[in-house]
N, C-alpha and C positions, 0 to 999 in steps of 0.2 A: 561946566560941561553941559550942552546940550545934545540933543539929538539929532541936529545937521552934522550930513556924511559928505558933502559937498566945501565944506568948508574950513579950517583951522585956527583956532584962537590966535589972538596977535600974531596972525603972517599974515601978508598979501602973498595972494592968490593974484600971480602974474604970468603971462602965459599965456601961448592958443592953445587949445585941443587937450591931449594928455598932458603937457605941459604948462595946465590950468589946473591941473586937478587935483584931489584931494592925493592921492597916490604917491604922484610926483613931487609933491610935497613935501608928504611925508616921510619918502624916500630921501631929499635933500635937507630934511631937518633931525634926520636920526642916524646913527653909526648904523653902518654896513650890517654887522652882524648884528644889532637888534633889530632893526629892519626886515632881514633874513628871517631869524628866529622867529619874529612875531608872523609874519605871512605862513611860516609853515607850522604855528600849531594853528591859527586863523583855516587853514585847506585839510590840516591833520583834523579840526573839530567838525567841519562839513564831512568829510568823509564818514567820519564816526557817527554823526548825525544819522546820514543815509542808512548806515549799517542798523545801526537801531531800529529804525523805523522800518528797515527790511523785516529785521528779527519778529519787531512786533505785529505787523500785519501777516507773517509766518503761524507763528504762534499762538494769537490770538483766533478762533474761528468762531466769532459771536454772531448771536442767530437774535432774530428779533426786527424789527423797525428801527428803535433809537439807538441799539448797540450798532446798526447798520449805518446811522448817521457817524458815530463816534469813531468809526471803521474808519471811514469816508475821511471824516478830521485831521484823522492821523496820517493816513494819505496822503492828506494836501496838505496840511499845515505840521504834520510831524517832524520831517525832516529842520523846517528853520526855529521850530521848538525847542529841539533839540539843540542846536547849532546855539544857541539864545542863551541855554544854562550852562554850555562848555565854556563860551566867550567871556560869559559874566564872570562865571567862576574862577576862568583865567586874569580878569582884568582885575578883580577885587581880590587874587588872592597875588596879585604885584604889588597893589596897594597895599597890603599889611606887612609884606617885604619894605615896603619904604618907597617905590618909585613911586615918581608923580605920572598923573595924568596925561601928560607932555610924552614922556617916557614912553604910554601905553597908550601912544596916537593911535598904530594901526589895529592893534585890540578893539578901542573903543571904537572905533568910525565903522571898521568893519560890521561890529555889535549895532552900532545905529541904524547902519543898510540892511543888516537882515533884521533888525525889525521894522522895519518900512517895509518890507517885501514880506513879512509876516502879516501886518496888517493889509496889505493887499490880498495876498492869499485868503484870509479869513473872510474879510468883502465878498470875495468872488465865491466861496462856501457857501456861507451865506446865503446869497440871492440864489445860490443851485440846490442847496437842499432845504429850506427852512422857506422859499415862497416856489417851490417847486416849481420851476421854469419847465414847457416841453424840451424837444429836443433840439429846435433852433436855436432859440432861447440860448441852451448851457453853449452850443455851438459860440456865440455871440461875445456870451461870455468869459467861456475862454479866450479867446481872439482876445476881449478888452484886460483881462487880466495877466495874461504874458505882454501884452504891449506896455502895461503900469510898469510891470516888472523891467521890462527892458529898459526902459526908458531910466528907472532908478539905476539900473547897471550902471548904463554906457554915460550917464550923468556922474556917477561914481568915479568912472575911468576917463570921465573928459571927454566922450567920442560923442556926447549928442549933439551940443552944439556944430563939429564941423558937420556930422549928419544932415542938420538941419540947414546949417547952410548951403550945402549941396542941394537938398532937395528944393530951395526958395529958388536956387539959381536955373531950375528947370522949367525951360517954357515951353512950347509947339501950338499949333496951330491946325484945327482941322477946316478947313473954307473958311469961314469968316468967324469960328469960337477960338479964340485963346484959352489952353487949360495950363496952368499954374502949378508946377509941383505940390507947393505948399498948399495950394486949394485944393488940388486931388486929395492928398493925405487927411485934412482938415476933412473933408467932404467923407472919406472912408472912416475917420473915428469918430465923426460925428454919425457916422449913418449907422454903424455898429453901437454907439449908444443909446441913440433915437430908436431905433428898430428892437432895444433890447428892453428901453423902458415901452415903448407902446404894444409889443407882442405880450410884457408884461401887466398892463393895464389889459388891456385884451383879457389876457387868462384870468385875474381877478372879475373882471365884467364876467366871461364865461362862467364862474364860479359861484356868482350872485345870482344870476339867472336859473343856473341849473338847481340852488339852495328853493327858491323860489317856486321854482316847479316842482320839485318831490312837496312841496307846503301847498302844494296846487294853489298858491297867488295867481300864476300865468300857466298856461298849458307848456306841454313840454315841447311840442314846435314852434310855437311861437318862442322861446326860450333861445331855441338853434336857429330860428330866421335873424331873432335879434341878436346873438351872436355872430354869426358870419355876417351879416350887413358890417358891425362896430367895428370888427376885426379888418375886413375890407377898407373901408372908409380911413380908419386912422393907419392902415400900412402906405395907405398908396395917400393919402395926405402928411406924412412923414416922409416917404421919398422925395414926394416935389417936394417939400420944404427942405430936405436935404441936398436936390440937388441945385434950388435955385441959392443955398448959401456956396455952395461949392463955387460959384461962379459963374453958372453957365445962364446963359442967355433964354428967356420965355421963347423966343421965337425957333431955338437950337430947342429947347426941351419937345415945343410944339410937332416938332417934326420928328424928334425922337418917339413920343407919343405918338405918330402917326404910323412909322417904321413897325412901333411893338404891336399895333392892333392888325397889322397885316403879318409879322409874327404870329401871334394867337393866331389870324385866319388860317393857316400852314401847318406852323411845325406843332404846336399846343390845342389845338381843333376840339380835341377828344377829350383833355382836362376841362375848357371851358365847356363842351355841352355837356359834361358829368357832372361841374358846377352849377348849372340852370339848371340842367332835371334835377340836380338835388333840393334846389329852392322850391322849387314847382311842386316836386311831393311833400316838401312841408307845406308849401302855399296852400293846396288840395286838400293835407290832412288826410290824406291816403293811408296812413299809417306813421306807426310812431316806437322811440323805442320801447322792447318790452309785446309789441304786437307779435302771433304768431302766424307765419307766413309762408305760402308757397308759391316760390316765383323758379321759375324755368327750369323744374321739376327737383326744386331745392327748399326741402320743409326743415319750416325750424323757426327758433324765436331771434326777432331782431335784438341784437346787443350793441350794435353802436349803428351811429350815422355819420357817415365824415363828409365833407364835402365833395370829395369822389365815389366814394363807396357806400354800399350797406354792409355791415357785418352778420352774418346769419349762423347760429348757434343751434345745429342738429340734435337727435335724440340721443347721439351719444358722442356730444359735446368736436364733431369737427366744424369747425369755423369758416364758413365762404365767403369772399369779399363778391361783392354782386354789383359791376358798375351802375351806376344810376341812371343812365342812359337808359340800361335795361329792364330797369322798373317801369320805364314810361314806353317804353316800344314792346314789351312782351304781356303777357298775361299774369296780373298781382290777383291773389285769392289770402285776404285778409281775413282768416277764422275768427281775427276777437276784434273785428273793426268798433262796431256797436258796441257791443258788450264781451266779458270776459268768458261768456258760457261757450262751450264745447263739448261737441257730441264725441262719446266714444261708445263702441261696440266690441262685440265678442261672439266666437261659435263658438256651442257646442251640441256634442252629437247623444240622444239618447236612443235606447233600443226599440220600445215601443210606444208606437202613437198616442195609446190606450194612457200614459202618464207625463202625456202632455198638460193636462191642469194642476196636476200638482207638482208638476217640475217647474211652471210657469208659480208656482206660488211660491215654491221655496226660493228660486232664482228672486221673485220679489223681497222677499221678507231679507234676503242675505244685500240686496241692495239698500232697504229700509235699514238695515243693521250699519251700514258705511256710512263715518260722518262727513267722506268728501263729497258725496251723491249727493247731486240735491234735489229736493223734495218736487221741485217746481222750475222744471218741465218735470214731468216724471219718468221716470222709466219704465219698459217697458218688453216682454218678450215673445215674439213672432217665431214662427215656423216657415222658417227659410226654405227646405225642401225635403223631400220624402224619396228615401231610396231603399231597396231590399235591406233589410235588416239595421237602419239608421233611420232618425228623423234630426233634419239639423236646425237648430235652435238660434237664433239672432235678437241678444241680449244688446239693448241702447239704453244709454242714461247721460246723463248731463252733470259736468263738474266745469267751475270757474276758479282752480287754482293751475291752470297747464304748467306754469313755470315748476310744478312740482313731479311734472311727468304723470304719466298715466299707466306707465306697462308696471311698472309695480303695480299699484290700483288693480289693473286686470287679473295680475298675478294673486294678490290676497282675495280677489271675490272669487275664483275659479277656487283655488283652494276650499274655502267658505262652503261654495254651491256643493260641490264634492263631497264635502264630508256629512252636510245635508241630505244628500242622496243618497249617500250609502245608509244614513240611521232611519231613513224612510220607505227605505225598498228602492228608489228608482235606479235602476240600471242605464249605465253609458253603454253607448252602441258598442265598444269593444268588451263590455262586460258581456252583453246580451249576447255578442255572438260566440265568446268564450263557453257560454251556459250550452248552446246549441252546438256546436263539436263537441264538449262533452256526453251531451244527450244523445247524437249521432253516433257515437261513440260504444253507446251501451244496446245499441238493436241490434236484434237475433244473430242477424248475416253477421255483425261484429263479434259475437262471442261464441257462433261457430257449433258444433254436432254437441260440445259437452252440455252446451244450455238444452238442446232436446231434451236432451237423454234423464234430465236431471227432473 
């Protein structure tokens, strides 16, 4: 007993097509009714399978990363898991009844085929959740993993062959290139594996780089220039190598390549120059991610760079995609180009002038108190301007952590200052003028003939 599904111990496999197959076979070398029998617990066990693995992805709602993979397992590979211990259990428990092997052809070959499509399934797992493909990648992937699959089927059932024959016997002609059924085909599974393993190398290289840069080996643009250069390079040197084994002609691709660059000129114009300005602002070093930025009246920290886009990360976390056209044609104001420091400020309002130096002292000492402030530039606090019964105060200091926000920050020193002021006498402009309607409050005209008289 092995685990070819395709084949049958001492018979010849004579025959075209289905009438090749293991099926047919095994159909003409068993009684009717075991034949019968066996195919329908073989579709009664798939069934049950499904059901199962319905149950358990019902059932199951695990939270986490690796229970997420294990989710994902079941998923994909649950069902012919499942399918795998009914078949067994069916075929080895014929076998202690006394039938032979022979007996429990369709049992076992079925059993073989769904594990060959078990380990394809697992393959194609695999390379999607354990080297994390993006999402062409799994695209790709899929495609090449139901084609494995298919391919075992209709192999199964004797149809690939006439398949294949059909598709060799197709030819045409576009002016002087002949394309070849079997070359097309040949050219699309090779280009769906080509593109799957080099987007994969790609994403590895991306990942080296990016390791690199947070170790500051290399900067982080230079990281994303050599990036998208490698990515470029090996997709579009995997097409021509895919299409020149496809069959086609240098002098047909030549012109093909010439058709696409007056495409790009046309219908893709605006991908490609969001492409170069994207290169261009790494090349420049204009900013990077992690920079805090105001571009077309859109502040916030950059959180990604894609080769169309910036992604821009506000103060309360909504996310702008910002073509990169438009880095290069509008006005970029990079607050942590140089360095990480960043000025922030604050009003507030006191009542009288007369405690402006020791408002300005406390306002200090409550900045001296704050370990995000930093010492050097120093802060420092102005009198912004003077109006009846207010003087407004313009408090500046210097912190280099932004990515941790600043309006808390403002929020704990204003509190701070506050409660400073009140254990020291100084009075807030609405305090002062609360003091003054009260006092207003209490003259003569206010309390009238009884205050005379008294």
């Amino acid at each position: 007993m092995g685990l070819s599904f395709m084949r049958i111990d001492q018979v010849v496999m004579s025959g075209d097509g289905f009438y090749q197959s293991m099926a047919y076979h095994a159909y003409g070398q068993l009684s009717l009714s075991s034949f019968v029998l066996q195919c329908a617990l073989c579709l009664a066990s798939i069934a049950l399978a499904y059901g199962v693995r319905h149950w358990a992805l019902v059932r199951l709602r695990w939270q986490g990363p690796w229970l997420r993979h294990v989710r994902s397992g079941i998923q994909t590979m649950g069902a012919a898991v499942v399918t795998v211990l009914f078949l067994s259990t069916l075929f080895w428990g014929g076998r202690v009844l006394g039938l032979s092997a022979h007996d429990l052809m369709v049992l076992w070959k079925v059993l073989a085929l769904t594990l060959w499509v078990l380990a394809i399934r697992a393959g194609g797992w695999f390379f999607r959740h354990v080297l994390h493909p993006h999402e062409v990648l799994r695209i790709f992937l899929h495609l090449f993993e139901w084609a494995a699959v298919a391919v075992v089927v209709l192999t199964f059932f004797g149809l690939f062959q006439p398949i294949t024959a059909y598709i060799q016997a197709i030819e045409f002609s576009i002016g002087e290139q002949v394309f070849k059924g079997a070359n097309i085909v040949t050219g699309v599974l090779m280009g769906v594996v080509a593109l799957t393993v080099a987007g994969q190398i790609a994403d590895v290289v991306d990942r080296l780089l990016q390791r690199y840069a947070r170790q500051e080996t290399i900067q982080g643009n230079d990281a994303l220039i050599l990036t998208r250069l490698f990515s470029m390079g090996i997709f579009v040197l995997t097409l021509v190598g895919v299409l020149v084994s496809s069959g086609i002609d240098l002098t047909t691709l030549a012109a093909f390549a010439g058709a696409m660059g007056i495409g790009l000129g046309f219908g893709l114009q605006e991908f490609v120059v969001n492409y170069v300005s994207g290169l261009y602002v790494l090349l420049e070093r204009a900013l990077k991610v992690g920079d805090y930025v105001t571009i077309d009246k859109i502040t916030g920290r950059v959180v990604q760079m894609s080769s169309r886009a910036l992604v821009v990360r506000d103060a309360v976390g909504t996310e702008s995609l910002i073509p990169n056209s438009s880095v290069i044609k509008g006005v970029l104001q990079n607050h942590t180009l140089s360095n990480d420091d960043f000025r922030v400020s604050f009003l507030l309002k006191i009542a009288d002038v007369a405690d402006y130096p020791r408002a300005r002292e406390l306002i200090l000492q409550s900045l001296k108190n704050a370990p995000r402030v930093l010492p050097d530039p120093a802060g420092d606090v102005l009198i912004a301007s003077v109006a009846a019964g207010e003087v407004t105060l313009e408090t500046s200091f210097w912190i280099n952590d932004l990515h941790n926000g600043h309006k808390g920050l403002i929020s704990d020193l204003m509190f701070d200052i506050c409660m400073l002021f009140r254990s020291e006498g100084v009075l807030l402009a609405s305090e002062g003028a609360d003091l003054f309607a009260s006092a207003k409050a209490l003259t003569p005209k206010a309390l009238g003939t009884e205050w005379l008289l008294r």
